[in-house]
C-alpha positions as CSV (number, residue, x, y, z in Angstrom):
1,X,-8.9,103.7,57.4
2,X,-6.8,103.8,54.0
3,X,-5.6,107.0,55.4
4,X,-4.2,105.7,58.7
5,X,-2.6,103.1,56.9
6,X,-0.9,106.4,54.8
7,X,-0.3,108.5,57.5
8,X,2.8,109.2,59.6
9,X,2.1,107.8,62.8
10,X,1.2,104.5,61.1
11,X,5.0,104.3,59.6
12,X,6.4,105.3,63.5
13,X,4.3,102.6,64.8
14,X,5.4,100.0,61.8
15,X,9.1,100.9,62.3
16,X,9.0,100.3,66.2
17,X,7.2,96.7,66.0
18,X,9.8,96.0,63.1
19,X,12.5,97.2,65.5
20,X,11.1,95.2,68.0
21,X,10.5,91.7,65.8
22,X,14.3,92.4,64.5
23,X,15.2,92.3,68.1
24,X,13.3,89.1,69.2
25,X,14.7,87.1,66.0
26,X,18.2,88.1,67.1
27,X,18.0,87.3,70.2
28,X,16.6,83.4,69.2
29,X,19.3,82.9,67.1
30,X,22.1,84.6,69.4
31,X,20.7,82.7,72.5
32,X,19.6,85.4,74.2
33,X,20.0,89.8,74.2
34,X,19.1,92.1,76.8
35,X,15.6,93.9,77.1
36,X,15.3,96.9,75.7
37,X,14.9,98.4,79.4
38,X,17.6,96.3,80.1
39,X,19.8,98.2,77.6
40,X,18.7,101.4,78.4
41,X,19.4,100.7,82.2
42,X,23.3,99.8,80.8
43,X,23.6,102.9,79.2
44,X,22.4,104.7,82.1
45,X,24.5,102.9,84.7
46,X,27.7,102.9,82.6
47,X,29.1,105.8,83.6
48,X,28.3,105.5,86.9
49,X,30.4,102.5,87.1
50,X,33.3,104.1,85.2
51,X,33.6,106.7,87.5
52,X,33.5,104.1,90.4
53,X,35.9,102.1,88.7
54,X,37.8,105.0,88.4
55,X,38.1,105.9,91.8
56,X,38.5,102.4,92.9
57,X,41.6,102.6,91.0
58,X,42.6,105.2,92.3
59,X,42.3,104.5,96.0
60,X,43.8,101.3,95.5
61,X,46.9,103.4,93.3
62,X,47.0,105.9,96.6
63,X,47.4,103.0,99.1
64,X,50.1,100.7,96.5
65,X,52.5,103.2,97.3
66,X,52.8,103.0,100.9
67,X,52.7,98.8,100.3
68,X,55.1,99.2,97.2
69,X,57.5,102.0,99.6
70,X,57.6,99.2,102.4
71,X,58.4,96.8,100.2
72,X,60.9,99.0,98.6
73,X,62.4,99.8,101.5
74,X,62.5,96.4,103.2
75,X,64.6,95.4,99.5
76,X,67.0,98.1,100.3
77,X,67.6,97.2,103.7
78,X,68.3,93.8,102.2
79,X,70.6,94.8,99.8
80,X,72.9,97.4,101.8
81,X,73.3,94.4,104.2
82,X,74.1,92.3,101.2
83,X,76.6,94.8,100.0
84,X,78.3,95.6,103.5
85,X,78.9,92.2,103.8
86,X,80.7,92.2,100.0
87,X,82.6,95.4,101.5
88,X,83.9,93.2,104.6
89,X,84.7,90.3,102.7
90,X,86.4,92.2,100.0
91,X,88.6,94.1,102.8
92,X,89.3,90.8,104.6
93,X,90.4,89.2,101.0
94,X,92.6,92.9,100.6
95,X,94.1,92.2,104.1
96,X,94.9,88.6,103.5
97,X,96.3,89.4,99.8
98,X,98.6,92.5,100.8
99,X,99.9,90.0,103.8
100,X,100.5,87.4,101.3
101,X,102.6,89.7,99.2
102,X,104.4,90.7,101.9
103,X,105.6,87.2,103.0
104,X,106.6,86.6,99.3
105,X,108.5,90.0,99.4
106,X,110.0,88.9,102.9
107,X,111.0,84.8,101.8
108,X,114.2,85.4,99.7
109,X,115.3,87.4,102.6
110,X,114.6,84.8,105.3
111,X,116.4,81.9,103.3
112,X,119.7,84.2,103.1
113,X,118.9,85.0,106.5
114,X,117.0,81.9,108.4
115,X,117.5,83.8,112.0
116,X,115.6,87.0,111.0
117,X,112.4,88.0,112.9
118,X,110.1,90.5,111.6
119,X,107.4,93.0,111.9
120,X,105.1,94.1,108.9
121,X,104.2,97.8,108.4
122,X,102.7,100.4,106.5
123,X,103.9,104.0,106.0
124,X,101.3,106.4,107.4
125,X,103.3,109.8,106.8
126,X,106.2,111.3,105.5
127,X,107.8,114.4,106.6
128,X,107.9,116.7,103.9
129,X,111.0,119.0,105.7
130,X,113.1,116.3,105.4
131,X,114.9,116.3,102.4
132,X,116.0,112.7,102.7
133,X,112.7,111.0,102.3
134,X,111.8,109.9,106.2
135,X,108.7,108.4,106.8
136,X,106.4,106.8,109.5
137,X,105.1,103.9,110.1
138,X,102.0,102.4,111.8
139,X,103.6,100.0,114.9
140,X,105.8,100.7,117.5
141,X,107.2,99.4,120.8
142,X,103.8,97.9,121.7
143,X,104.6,96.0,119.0
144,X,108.1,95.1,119.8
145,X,109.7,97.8,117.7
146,X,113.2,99.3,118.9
147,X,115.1,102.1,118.1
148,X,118.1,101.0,115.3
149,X,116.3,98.2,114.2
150,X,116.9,97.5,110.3
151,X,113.8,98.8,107.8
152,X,113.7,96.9,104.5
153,X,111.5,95.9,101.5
154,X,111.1,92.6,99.9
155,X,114.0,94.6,97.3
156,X,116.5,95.6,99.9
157,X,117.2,98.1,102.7
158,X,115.4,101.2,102.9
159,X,116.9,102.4,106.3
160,X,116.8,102.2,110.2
161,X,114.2,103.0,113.0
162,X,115.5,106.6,114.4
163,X,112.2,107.0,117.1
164,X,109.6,105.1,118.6
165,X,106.3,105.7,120.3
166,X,104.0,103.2,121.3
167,X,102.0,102.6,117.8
168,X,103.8,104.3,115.6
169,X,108.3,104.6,114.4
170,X,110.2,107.2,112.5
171,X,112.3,105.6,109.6
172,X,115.7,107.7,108.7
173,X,116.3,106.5,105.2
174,X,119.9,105.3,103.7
175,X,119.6,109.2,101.8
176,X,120.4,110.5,105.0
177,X,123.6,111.3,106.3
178,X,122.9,110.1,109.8
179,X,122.1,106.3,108.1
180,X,125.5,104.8,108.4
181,X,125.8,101.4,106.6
182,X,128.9,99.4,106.3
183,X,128.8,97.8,102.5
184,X,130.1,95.8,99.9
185,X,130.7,95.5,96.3
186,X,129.7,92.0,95.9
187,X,131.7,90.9,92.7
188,X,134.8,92.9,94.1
189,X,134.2,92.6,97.7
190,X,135.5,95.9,97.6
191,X,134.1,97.3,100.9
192,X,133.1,100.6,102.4
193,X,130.6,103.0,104.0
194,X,127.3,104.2,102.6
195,X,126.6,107.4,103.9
196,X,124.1,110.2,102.0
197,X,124.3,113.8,100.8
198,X,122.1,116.7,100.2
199,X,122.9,116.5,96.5
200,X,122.6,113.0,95.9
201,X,119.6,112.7,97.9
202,X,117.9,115.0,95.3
203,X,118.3,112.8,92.5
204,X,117.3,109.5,94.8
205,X,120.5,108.2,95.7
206,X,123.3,108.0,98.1
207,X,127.0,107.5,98.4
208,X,129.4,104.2,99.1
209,X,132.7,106.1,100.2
210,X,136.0,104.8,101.3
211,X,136.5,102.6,98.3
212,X,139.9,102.0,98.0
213,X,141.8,104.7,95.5
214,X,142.4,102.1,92.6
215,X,139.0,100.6,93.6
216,X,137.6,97.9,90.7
217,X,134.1,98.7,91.3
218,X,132.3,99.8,88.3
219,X,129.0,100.8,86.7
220,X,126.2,98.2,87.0
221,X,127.7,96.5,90.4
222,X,125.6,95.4,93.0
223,X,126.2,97.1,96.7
224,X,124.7,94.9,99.7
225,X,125.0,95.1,103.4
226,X,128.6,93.9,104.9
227,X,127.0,92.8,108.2
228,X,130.1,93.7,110.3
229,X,128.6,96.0,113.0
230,X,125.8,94.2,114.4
231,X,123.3,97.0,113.3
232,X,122.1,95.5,110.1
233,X,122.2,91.7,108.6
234,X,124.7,91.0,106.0
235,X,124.1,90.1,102.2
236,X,120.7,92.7,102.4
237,X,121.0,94.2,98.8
238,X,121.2,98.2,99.0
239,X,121.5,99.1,95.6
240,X,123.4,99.6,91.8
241,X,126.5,101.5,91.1
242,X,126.0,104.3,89.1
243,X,129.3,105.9,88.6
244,X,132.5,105.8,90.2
245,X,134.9,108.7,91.2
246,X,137.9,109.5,92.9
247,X,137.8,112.0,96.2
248,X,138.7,115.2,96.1
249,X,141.2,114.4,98.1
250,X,142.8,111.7,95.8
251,X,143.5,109.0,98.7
252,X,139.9,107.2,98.6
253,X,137.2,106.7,95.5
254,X,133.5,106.4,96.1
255,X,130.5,105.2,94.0
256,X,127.1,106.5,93.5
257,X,124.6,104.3,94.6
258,X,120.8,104.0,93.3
259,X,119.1,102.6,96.0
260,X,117.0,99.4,94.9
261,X,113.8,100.5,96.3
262,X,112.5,103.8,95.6
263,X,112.4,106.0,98.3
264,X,109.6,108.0,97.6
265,X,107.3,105.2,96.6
266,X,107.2,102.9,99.1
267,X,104.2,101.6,101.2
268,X,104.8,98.6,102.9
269,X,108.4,97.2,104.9
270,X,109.6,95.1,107.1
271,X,111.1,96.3,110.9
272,X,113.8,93.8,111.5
273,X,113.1,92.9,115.1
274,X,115.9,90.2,115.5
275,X,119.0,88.4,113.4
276,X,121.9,86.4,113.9
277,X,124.9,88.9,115.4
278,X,122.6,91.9,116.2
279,X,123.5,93.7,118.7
280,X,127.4,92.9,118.7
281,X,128.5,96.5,117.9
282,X,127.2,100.0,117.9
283,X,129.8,101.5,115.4
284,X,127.0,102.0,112.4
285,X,123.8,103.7,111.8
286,X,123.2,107.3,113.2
287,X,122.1,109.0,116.4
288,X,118.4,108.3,117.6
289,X,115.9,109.2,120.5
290,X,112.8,108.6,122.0
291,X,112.6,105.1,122.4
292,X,109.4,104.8,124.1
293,X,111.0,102.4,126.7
């Protein structure tokens, strides 16, 4: 018996139940522990459950994306509506702004002028064979557009209506020589004819000829419509004198005019459908076709 209580299998056996009796005071004072089959289950079952966890996760990953793409999509449904709608309104508040701007260009004018009616346009071309800047613009004689009538800025006269179709007119600038203009000095009153030139056309401006020989006119002056003809309102400003010289021929002077709005640049005028006197002579502006009536 001493040597069973020496041997190895008696120290196994002692070192379980001590295992055991360390287990049941634990679990009193913890308030309760698994079995030991109880633990050995858990460790059995645990990875079984990770791996069904796992693919749980997984099928419920695969199946997110269709929900989250649906939702996804439904948001950018939502939001390209949102932002066509900002597109519209921003185009509307363009519209409205640009019209604005173009009734402050056109109010100076109308208090020289009460009687003027008017049509608001926008250059959609320009010919680029014509070496004195004509252009197109976007209404016509649907729109009550005639051939002659007056084209100007909110700055001053750009030229006259030379053809019309039904939505669209042909501007011949005051570069050309076929724009005609009778003119005046306005500090002088000095008066003559604005007429253009190949040369001067190059370099953006045009001519005021007929000026008498000992003409006053000088550098800086201001040139504006004389309204005599009929064709084009009086006191509409043309341009600034840039130089004065005598003719060739030594009877007349003339003056280089810089036309107040540039040419080249502009995007927006005003068809003068109507003022006081039109109509009462045809002695200015130049030859022009196609009416569209």
């Amino acid at each position: 018996m001493r040597e069973f209580f020496k041997s190895l299998r008696f120290k196994i056996i002692l070192a379980v139940v001590a295992v055991i009796l360390g287990g049941m005071l634990y679990a009193a004072t913890t308030g309760g522990l698994a079995t030991l089959p109880e633990q050995i289950l858990s460790y059995v079952v645990y990875p079984v459950q990770r791996a069904a966890a796992a693919v749980s996760d997984s099928i419920t990953g695969f199946f997110s994306v269709f929900v989250d793409a649906r939702e996804n999509y439904e948001e950018n449904q939502r939001l390209k509506e949102e932002n066509a709608e900002l597109r519209r309104q921003l185009v509307d508040y363009e519209d409205t702004k640009t019209e604005n701007e173009r009734l402050k260009e056109i109010t100076g004018l109308k208090e020289l002028n009460p009687d003027i009616e008017f049509q608001p346009a926008g250059v959609i071309a320009r010919d680029p064979e014509d070496r004195f800047g004509a252009f197109t613009i976007d209404i016509g004689y649907l729109h009550g557009i005639s051939v002659r009538d007056p084209v100007v800025t909110g700055e001053g006269l750009v030229g006259y209506v030379s053809k019309v179709g039904p939505t669209y007119a042909v501007v011949t600038t005051i570069l050309s020589p076929d724009c005609n203009v009778g003119a005046m000095e306005i500090s002088t009153k000095d008066t003559g004819n604005i007429t253009g030139t190949v040369e001067l056309a190059a370099e953006g401006c045009t001519k005021l000829e007929l000026l008498p020989r000992d003409t006053l006119v000088e550098e800086g002056g201001t040139v504006v419509t004389a309204g005599t003809s009929g064709l084009f309102p009086k006191n509409i400003v043309i341009g600034t004198v840039e130089k004065v010289e005598l003719e060739t021929s030594g009877i007349t002077s003339y003056a280089v005019i810089r036309p107040v709005s540039e040419i080249d640049e502009i995007k927006n005028v005003f068809v003068l459908t109507d003022f006081l006197g039109k109509g009462s002579s045809e002695t200015e502006g130049g030859e022009s076709s196609d009416a569209g009536t």
